[in-house]
N, C-alpha and C positions, 0 to 999 in steps of 0.2 A: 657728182651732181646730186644734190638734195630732192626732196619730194615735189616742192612745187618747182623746180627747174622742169622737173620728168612731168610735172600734169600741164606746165604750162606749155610746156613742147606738144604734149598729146593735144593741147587747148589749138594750138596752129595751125599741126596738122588738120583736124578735123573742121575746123573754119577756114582757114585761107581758101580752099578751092572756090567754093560759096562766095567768096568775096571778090575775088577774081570774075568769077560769072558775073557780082553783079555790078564790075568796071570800079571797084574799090580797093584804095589800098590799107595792107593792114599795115600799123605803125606800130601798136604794142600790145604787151597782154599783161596787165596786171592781175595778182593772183594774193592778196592780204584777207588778213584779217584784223577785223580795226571794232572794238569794245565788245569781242566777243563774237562775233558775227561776219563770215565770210563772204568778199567779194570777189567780183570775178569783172574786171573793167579791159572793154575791148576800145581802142583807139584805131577809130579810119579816118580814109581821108582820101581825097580825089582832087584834080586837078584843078578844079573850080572850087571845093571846098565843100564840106560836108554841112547840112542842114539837119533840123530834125526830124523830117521827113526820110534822109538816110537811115539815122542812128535807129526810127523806127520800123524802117525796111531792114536794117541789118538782125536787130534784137528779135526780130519774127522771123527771120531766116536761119538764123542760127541755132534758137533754143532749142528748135524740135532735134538738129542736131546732135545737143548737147545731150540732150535727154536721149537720147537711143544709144551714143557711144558711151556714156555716163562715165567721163573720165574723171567728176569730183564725186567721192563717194557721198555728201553730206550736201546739207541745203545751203543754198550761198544764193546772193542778189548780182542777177547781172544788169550790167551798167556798160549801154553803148554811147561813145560820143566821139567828136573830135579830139583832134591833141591839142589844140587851142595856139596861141600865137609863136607860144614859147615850145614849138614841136620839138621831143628829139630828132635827132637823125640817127640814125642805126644800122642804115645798111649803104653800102658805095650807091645805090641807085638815088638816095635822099640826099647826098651828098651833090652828085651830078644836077638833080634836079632842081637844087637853089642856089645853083652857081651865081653868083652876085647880089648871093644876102649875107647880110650880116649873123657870125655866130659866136656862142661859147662856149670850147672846148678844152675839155681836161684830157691828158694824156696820162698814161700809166708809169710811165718813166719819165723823165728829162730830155727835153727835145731843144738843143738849141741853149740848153740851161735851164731850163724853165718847162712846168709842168701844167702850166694856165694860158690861155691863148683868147683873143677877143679881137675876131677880125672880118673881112671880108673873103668869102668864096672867090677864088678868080679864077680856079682850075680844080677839075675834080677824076678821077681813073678810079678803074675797079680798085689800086692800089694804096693809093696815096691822095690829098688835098695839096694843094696851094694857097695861104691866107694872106692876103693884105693887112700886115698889121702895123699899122702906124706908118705906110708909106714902104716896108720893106715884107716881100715875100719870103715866107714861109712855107716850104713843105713835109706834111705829115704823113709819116705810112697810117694807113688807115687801121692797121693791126696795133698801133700803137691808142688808137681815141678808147679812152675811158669814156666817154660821156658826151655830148653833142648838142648843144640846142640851139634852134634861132633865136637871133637876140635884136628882135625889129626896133628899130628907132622911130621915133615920135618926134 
C-alpha cells in the first residue's frame, strides 16, 4: 500500500464516524495533487441528495477533525461536495441501493468474455450484481468490478 492509500485510509477512518452522525454517506476520498498543490476531496451523499448546505455542514465538521488527528503532514485545500450524476459505486451497499439504475462497469478480468459492461441494476448481494444488458442478464462477483458508475440517461 503506498502513502496516500495509508492517509486516505487514516482520512476515513477519522471522518466516517462524523458522517454517519450527521445521516451522510461517505462515497469517496480523493487525495491528489494537481499543479503543485494538494488536495484533499470528500464526496457524500444521502438519500435525498446532498446540497451546499451539507457540503458546508460536512467541511465544518470535519476540519477541526482533520486538524487534531493531522494525518496530512503539509497544507492541502479541502474540497467537500457531492459525487455528482456520474457517482461511483464502491461498496455492495451503493450497489443494492440503485438497483434499477443504469451503470458502467469495468471488471478486472473477463467476465463472460468481455471486461466493459453498460447495463441495468436488476439484482444486487453483498456478493455479486445482476445486469440487464441488452435484454440478457448478467452476473458479476463484486470482487471482480474494477470501477463502477452510474450512467443516468437523458
Amino acid at each position: 500500500m503506498n502513502n496516500n492509500n495509508k492517509t486516505v485510509n487514516a482520512i476515513v477512518q477519522i471522518i466516517n464516524p462524523k458522517l454517519v452522525e450527521l445521516g451522510l454517506d461517505l462515497v469517496d476520498v480523493k487525495y491528489t495533487r494537481e499543479g503543485g498543490r494538494w488536495f484533499l476531496r470528500v464526496f457524500i451523499d444521502k438519500p435525498a441528495g446532498v446540497g451546499l448546505e451539507d457540503c458546508q455542514l460536512v467541511s465544518g465538521s470535519i476540519d477541526p477533525l482533520l486538524d487534531e488527528h493531522d494525518p496530512i503532514p503539509h497544507a492541502y485545500t479541502l474540497e467537500v461536495s457531492s459525487p455528482g450524476l456520474n457517482r461511483p459505486l464502491n461498496k455492495p451497499a451503493d450497489f443494492i441501493r440503485f438497483t434499477g439504475e443504469n451503470i458502467k462497469l469495468t471488471t478486472f478480468a473477463p467476465v463472460e468474455g468481455r471486461r466493459k459492461f453498460k447495463g441495468k441494476i436488476i439484482a444486487a448481494e453483498n456478493c455479486s450484481i445482476t445486469l440487464d444488458v441488452d435484454g440478457t442478464s448478467v452476473v458479476l462477483p463484486l470482487n471482480q468490478v474494477a470501477s463502477a458508475r452510474l450512467s443516468p440517461e437523458f
